[in-house]
C-alpha positions as CSV (number, residue, x, y, z in Angstrom):
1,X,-3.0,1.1,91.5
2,X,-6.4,2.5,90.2
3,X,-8.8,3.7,93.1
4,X,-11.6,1.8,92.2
5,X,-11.3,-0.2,95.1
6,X,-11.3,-3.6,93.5
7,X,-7.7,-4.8,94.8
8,X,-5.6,-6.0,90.8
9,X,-6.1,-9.9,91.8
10,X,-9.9,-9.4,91.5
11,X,-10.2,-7.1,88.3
12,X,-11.1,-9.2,85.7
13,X,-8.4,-9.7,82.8
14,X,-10.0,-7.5,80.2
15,X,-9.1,-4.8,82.6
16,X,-5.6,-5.6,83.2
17,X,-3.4,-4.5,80.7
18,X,-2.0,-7.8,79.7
19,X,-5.7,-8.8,79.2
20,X,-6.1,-6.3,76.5
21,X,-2.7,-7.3,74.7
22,X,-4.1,-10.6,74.7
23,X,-7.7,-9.2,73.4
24,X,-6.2,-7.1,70.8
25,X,-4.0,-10.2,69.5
26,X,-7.1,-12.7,70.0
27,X,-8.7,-10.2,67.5
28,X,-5.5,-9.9,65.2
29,X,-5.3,-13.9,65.1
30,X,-8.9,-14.2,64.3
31,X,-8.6,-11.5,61.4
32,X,-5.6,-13.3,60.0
33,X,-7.3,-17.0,60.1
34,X,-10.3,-15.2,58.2
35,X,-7.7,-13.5,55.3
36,X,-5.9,-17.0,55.3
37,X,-9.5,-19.0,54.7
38,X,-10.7,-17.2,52.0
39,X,-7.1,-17.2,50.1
40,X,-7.6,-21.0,50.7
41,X,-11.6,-21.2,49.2
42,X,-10.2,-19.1,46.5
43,X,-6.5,-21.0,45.8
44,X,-7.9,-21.7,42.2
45,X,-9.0,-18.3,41.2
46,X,-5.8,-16.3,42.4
47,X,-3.4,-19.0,41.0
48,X,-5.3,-19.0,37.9
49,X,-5.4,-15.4,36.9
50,X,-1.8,-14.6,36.7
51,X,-2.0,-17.6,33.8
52,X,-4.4,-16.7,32.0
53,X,-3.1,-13.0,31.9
54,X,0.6,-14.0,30.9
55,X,-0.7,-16.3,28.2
56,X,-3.3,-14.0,26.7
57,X,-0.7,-11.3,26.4
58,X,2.0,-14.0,24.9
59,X,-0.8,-15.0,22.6
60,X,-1.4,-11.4,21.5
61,X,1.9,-10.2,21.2
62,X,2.8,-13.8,19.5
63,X,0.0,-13.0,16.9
64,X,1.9,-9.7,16.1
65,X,5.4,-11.0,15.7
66,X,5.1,-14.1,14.6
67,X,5.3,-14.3,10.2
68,X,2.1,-16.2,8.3
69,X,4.3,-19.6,8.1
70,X,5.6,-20.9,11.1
71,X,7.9,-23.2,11.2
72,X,8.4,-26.0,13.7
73,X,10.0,-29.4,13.9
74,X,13.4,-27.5,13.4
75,X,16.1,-29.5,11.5
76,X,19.7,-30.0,11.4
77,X,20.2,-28.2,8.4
78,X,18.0,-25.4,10.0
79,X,15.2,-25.5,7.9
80,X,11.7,-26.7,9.5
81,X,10.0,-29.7,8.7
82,X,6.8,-28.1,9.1
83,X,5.1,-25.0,9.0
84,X,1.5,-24.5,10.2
85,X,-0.3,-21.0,9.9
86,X,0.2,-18.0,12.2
87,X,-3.7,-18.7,13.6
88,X,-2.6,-22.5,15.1
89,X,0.4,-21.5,16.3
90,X,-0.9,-18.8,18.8
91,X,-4.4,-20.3,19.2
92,X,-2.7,-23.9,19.8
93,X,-0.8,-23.3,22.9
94,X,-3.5,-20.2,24.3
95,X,-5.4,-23.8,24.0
96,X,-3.4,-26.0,25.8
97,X,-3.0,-23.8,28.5
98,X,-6.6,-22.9,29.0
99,X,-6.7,-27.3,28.8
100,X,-4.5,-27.2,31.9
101,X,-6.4,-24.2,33.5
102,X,-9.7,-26.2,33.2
103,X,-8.3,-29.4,34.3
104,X,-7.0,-27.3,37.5
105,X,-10.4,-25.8,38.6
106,X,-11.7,-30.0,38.2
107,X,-8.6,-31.2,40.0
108,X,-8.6,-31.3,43.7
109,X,-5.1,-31.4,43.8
110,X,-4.7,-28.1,41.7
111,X,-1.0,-27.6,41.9
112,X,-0.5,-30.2,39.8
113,X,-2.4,-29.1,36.8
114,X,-1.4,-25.6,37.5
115,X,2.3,-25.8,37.5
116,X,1.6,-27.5,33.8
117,X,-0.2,-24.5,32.8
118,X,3.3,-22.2,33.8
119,X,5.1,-24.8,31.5
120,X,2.8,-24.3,28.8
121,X,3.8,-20.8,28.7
122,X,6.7,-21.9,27.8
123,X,5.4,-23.2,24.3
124,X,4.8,-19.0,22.8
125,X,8.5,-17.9,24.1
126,X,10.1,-20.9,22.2
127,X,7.6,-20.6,19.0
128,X,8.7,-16.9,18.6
129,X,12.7,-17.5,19.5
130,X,12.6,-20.2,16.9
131,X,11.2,-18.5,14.1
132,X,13.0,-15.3,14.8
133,X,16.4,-17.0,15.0
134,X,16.0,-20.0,12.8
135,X,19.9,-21.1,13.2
Protein backbone atom coordinates (compact mmCIF):
# COMPACT_ATOMS: atom_id res chain seq x y z
CA UNK A 1 0.00 0.00 0.00
CA UNK A 2 1.40 3.37 -1.31
CA UNK A 3 1.07 6.35 1.38
CA UNK A 4 -0.69 8.64 -0.59
CA UNK A 5 -3.63 8.32 1.35
CA UNK A 6 -6.03 7.44 -1.35
CA UNK A 7 -7.21 3.85 0.04
CA UNK A 8 -6.51 1.11 -3.73
CA UNK A 9 -10.46 1.00 -4.28
CA UNK A 10 -10.38 4.80 -5.05
CA UNK A 11 -7.10 5.14 -7.25
CA UNK A 12 -8.05 5.33 -10.56
CA UNK A 13 -7.08 2.26 -12.91
CA UNK A 14 -4.23 3.93 -14.75
CA UNK A 15 -2.66 3.86 -11.35
CA UNK A 16 -3.17 0.29 -10.50
CA UNK A 17 -0.83 -1.88 -12.01
CA UNK A 18 -3.31 -4.00 -13.82
CA UNK A 19 -4.52 -0.68 -15.33
CA UNK A 20 -1.18 -0.13 -16.93
CA UNK A 21 -1.01 -3.85 -18.41
CA UNK A 22 -4.16 -3.09 -19.81
CA UNK A 23 -2.85 0.58 -21.15
CA UNK A 24 0.30 -0.84 -22.50
CA UNK A 25 -1.72 -3.68 -24.41
CA UNK A 26 -4.64 -1.06 -25.44
CA UNK A 27 -1.62 0.70 -27.08
CA UNK A 28 0.01 -2.62 -28.53
CA UNK A 29 -3.58 -3.64 -29.98
CA UNK A 30 -4.00 -0.27 -31.53
CA UNK A 31 -0.32 -0.35 -33.11
CA UNK A 32 -1.04 -3.82 -34.52
CA UNK A 33 -4.63 -2.85 -36.08
CA UNK A 34 -2.64 0.23 -37.71
CA UNK A 35 0.35 -2.32 -39.26
CA UNK A 36 -2.61 -4.78 -40.20
CA UNK A 37 -4.68 -1.62 -42.17
CA UNK A 38 -2.14 -0.49 -44.16
CA UNK A 39 -0.95 -4.25 -45.24
CA UNK A 40 -4.66 -4.31 -46.22
CA UNK A 41 -4.75 -0.65 -48.38
CA UNK A 42 -1.60 -1.96 -49.81
CA UNK A 43 -2.61 -5.98 -50.47
CA UNK A 44 -2.04 -5.16 -54.26
CA UNK A 45 1.31 -3.56 -54.14
CA UNK A 46 3.07 -6.17 -51.66
CA UNK A 47 1.49 -9.17 -53.54
CA UNK A 48 2.43 -7.69 -56.68
CA UNK A 49 6.07 -7.07 -56.31
CA UNK A 50 7.35 -10.42 -55.55
CA UNK A 51 5.73 -11.19 -59.33
CA UNK A 52 6.97 -8.86 -61.07
CA UNK A 53 10.57 -9.45 -59.60
CA UNK A 54 10.53 -13.32 -60.23
CA UNK A 55 9.26 -12.82 -63.78
CA UNK A 56 11.64 -10.08 -64.68
CA UNK A 57 14.55 -12.07 -63.51
CA UNK A 58 13.05 -15.47 -65.45
CA UNK A 59 12.68 -13.20 -68.39
CA UNK A 60 16.35 -12.01 -68.21
CA UNK A 61 17.92 -15.12 -67.47
CA UNK A 62 15.46 -16.77 -70.16
CA UNK A 63 16.79 -14.20 -72.74
CA UNK A 64 20.32 -15.60 -71.88
CA UNK A 65 19.79 -19.24 -72.15
CA UNK A 66 17.33 -19.69 -74.35
CA UNK A 67 18.92 -20.44 -78.34
CA UNK A 68 17.59 -17.86 -81.36
CA UNK A 69 14.80 -20.63 -82.47
CA UNK A 70 12.60 -21.80 -79.94
CA UNK A 71 10.71 -24.51 -80.30
CA UNK A 72 7.25 -25.17 -78.98
CA UNK A 73 4.32 -27.38 -79.70
CA UNK A 74 6.60 -30.39 -78.86
CA UNK A 75 5.89 -33.65 -80.85
CA UNK A 76 5.94 -37.26 -80.44
CA UNK A 77 8.78 -37.75 -82.45
CA UNK A 78 10.54 -34.89 -80.39
CA UNK A 79 10.85 -32.45 -82.77
CA UNK A 80 8.64 -29.07 -82.40
CA UNK A 81 6.01 -27.99 -84.58
CA UNK A 82 6.97 -24.57 -84.23
CA UNK A 83 9.64 -22.31 -83.46
CA UNK A 84 9.18 -18.54 -82.79
CA UNK A 85 12.18 -16.23 -82.08
CA UNK A 86 14.13 -15.87 -78.84
CA UNK A 87 12.39 -12.01 -78.49
CA UNK A 88 8.58 -13.62 -78.36
CA UNK A 89 9.36 -16.21 -76.34
CA UNK A 90 10.63 -14.17 -73.27
CA UNK A 91 8.72 -11.02 -74.04
CA UNK A 92 5.41 -13.22 -74.54
CA UNK A 93 5.03 -14.66 -71.18
CA UNK A 94 6.94 -11.30 -69.21
CA UNK A 95 3.54 -10.07 -71.20
CA UNK A 96 1.01 -12.28 -69.97
CA UNK A 97 2.09 -11.90 -66.64
CA UNK A 98 2.24 -8.22 -66.50
CA UNK A 99 -1.75 -8.90 -68.31
CA UNK A 100 -2.60 -10.72 -65.03
CA UNK A 101 -0.73 -8.12 -62.90
CA UNK A 102 -2.84 -5.29 -64.48
CA UNK A 103 -5.98 -7.10 -64.41
CA UNK A 104 -5.14 -7.63 -60.47
CA UNK A 105 -4.66 -3.86 -59.51
CA UNK A 106 -8.43 -3.50 -61.63
CA UNK A 107 -9.91 -6.51 -59.91
CA UNK A 108 -11.47 -6.14 -56.56
CA UNK A 109 -11.11 -9.52 -55.86
CA UNK A 110 -7.29 -9.50 -56.54
CA UNK A 111 -6.40 -12.99 -55.47
CA UNK A 112 -7.90 -14.22 -58.28
CA UNK A 113 -5.92 -12.51 -60.93
CA UNK A 114 -2.92 -12.74 -58.87
CA UNK A 115 -2.60 -16.43 -58.25
CA UNK A 116 -2.78 -16.50 -62.38
CA UNK A 117 0.09 -14.28 -62.52
CA UNK A 118 2.20 -17.19 -60.16
CA UNK A 119 1.02 -19.69 -62.83
CA UNK A 120 2.20 -17.66 -65.56
CA UNK A 121 5.58 -18.03 -64.09
CA UNK A 122 5.32 -21.13 -64.88
CA UNK A 123 5.28 -20.48 -68.78
CA UNK A 124 9.66 -19.34 -68.65
CA UNK A 125 10.58 -22.63 -66.48
CA UNK A 126 8.81 -24.90 -68.98
CA UNK A 127 10.02 -22.84 -72.24
CA UNK A 128 13.70 -23.27 -71.03
CA UNK A 129 13.26 -27.12 -69.75
CA UNK A 130 11.77 -27.85 -73.10
CA UNK A 131 14.33 -26.50 -75.32
CA UNK A 132 17.18 -27.55 -73.19
CA UNK A 133 15.98 -31.17 -72.98
CA UNK A 134 14.04 -31.58 -76.15
CA UNK A 135 13.39 -35.54 -75.55
Amino acid sequence: MENSGIPAEQKPAAVTGFGKVKAVVSKINRIINTIGVWLFRLRKPVMAAPVVYYALKLAAYNGTHLPEQVGIDLQATGEFAQTISREIAVMGPLCLTMACLLLMFCSRKAMYAWAISIFTLALPLLLLISNTYPS
